[in-house]
C-alpha positions as CSV (number, residue, x, y, z in Angstrom):
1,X,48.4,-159.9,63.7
2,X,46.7,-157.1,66.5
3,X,43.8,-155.3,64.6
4,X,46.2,-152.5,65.9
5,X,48.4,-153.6,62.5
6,X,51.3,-155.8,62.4
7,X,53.6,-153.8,64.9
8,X,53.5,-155.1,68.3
9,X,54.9,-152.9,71.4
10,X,57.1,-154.9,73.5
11,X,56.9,-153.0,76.7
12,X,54.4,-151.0,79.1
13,X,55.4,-148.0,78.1
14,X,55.4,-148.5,74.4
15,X,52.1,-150.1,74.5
16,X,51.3,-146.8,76.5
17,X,52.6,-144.8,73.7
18,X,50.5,-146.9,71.0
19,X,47.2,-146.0,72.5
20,X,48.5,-141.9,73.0
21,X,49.2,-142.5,68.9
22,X,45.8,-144.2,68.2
23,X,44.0,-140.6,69.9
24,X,46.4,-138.3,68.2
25,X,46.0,-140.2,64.5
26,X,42.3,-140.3,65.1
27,X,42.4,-136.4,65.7
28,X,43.6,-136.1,62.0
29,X,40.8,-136.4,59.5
30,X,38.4,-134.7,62.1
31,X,40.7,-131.9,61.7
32,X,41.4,-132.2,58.1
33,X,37.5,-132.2,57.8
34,X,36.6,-129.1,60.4
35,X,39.5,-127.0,58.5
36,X,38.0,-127.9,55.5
37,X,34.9,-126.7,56.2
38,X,36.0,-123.8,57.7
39,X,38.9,-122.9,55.5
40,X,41.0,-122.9,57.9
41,X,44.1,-123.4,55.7
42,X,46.7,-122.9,58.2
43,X,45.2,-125.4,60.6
44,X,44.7,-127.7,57.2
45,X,49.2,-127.6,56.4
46,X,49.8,-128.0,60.0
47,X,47.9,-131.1,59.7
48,X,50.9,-132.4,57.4
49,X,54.3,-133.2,57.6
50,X,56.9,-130.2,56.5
51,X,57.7,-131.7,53.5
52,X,55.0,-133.0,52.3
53,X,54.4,-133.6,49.1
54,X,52.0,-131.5,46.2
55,X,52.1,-132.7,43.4
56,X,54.7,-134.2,41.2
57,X,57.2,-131.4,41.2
58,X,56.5,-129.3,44.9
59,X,56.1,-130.1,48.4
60,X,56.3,-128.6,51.8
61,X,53.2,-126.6,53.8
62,X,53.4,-123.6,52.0
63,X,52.9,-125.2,48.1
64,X,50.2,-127.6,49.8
65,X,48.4,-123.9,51.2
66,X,48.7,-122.9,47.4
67,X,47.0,-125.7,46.6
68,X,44.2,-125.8,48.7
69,X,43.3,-122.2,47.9
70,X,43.6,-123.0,44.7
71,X,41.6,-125.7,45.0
72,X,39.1,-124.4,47.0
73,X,38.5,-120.8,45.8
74,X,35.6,-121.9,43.8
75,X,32.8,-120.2,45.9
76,X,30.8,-122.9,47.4
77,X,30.1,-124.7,50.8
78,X,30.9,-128.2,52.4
79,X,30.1,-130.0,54.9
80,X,32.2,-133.1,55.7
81,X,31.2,-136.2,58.5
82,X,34.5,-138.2,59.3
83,X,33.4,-142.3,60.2
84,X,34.7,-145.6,60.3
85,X,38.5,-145.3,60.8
86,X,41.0,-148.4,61.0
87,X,44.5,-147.5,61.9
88,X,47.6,-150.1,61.5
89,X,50.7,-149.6,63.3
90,X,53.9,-150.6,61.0
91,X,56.1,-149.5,64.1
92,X,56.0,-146.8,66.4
93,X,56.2,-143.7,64.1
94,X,54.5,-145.3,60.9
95,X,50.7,-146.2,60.3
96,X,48.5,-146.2,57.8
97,X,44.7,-145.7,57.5
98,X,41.2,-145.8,56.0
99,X,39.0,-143.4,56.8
100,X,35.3,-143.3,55.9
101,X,33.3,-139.4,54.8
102,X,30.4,-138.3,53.7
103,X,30.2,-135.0,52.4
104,X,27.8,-132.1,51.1
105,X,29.1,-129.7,48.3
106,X,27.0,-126.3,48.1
107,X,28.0,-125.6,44.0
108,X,28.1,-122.5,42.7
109,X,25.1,-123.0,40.5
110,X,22.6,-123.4,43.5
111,X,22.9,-127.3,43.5
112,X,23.8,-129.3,46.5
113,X,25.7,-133.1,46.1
114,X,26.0,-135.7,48.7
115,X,28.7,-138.6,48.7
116,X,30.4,-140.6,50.2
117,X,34.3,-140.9,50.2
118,X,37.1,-142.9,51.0
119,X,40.7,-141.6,52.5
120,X,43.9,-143.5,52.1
121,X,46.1,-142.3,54.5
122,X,49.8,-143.0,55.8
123,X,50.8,-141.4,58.9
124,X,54.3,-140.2,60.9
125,X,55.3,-139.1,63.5
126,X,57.7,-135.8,63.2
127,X,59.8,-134.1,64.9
128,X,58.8,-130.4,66.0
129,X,59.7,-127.5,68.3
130,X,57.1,-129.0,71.6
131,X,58.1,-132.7,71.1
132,X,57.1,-135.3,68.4
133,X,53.3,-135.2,66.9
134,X,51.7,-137.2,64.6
135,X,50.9,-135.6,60.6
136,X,49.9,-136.8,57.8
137,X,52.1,-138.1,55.2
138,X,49.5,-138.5,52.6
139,X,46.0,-138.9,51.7
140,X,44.8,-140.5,49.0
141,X,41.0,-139.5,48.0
142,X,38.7,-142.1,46.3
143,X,35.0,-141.6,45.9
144,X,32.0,-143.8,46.2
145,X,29.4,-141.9,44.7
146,X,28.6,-138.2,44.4
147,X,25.1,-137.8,43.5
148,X,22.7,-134.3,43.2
149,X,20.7,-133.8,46.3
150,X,16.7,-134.0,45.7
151,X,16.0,-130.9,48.2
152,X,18.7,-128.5,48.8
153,X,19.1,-127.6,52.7
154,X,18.2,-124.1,53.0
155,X,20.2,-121.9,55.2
156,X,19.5,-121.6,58.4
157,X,16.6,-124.6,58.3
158,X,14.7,-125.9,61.2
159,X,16.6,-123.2,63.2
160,X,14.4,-120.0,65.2
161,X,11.3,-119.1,65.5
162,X,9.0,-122.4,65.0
163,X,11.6,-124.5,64.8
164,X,14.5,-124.7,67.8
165,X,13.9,-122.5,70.7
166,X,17.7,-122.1,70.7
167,X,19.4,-118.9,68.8
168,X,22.6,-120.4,67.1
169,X,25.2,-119.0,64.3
170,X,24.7,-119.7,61.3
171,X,27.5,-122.3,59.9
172,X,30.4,-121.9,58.4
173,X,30.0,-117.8,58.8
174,X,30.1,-118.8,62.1
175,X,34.2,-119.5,61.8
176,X,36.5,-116.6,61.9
177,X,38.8,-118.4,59.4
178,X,35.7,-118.8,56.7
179,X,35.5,-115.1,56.1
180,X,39.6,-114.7,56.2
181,X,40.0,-117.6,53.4
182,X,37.2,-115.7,51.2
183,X,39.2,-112.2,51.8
184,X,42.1,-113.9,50.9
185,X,40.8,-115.7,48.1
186,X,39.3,-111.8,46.9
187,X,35.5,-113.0,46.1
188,X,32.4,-112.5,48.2
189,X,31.7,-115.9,50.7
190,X,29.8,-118.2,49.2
191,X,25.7,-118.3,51.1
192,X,24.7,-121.7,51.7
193,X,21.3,-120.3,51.1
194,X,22.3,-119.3,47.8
């Protein structure tokens, strides 16, 4: 067996095709993670097939969207740094995936967590209006550890005057789609210095 998975392409242009695959899957979960942190939630369903699942009794884009706002209306920040990622071929519009994260939750009550995390993903290509793209066909979330932070990042650290002679934005206001989700959502944007 390839460490590619047990699918092997049989011809130039499918092994061609195989490697354009292995870029677009890769794209995935470093998506998934910038739209998370940004609350992007329209970048986040596009990220999934049409008729994906939610749940045990919904699925398609528009109950996952639900979800996620649901899900992630609680005012806090993250910050999420994709990995390690393996991807097996099972043919050439199946794979499946692990994918390695650690991630920083901001809680509402001033603390700040680190973990680390685990995604168990299957993958598809789809059909869509410009072609075929890969989406995910699910994640499955499993957690090494989530542990409280001894020093909480403050807001803007190690950034201006005495620090970086560079002026920056200050992240996530810096993403148009952070202050939409919180409008949508009806409660004030969460301060990572808070």
């Amino acid at each position: 067996m390839s460490r590619l998975g047990p699918w092997q392409p049989e011809t130039t242009e499918a092994r061609l095709d195989r490697l354009e695959s292995l870029a677009e899957i890769q794209q995935l979960p470093v998506r998934y993670a910038l739209a998370l942190d940004s609350r992007d939630m329209d970048m986040m369903v596009s990220l999934f097939t049409p008729d994906v699942r939610v749940g045990r009794e919904q699925s398609g884009r528009e109950a996952l969207r639900a979800w996620f706002v649901k899900t992630l209306s609680e005012p806090k920040v993250s910050v999420h740094f994709v990995g390690n990622h393996v991807i097996d071929f099972d043919d050439a519009d199946h794979a499946h995936g692990i994918v390695y994260c650690h991630d920083e939750l901001g809680r509402p009550n001033g603390g700040w967590d680190e973990g680390m995390l685990q995604y168990w993903d299957t993958y598809v290509r789809v059909a869509t209006s410009e072609g075929r793209e890969w989406c995910f066909d699910r994640r499955k979330f499993l957690r090494w550890y989530m542990v409280d932070a001894l020093e909480r990042p403050a807001h803007g650290a190690g950034v201006g005057e005495g620090h970086d002679a560079l002026t920056t934005n200050q992240l996530p206001d810096a993403f148009e789609s952070w202050r939409r989700f919180w409008d949508e959502v009806g409660v004030e944007p969460p301060s990572p210095s808070r």
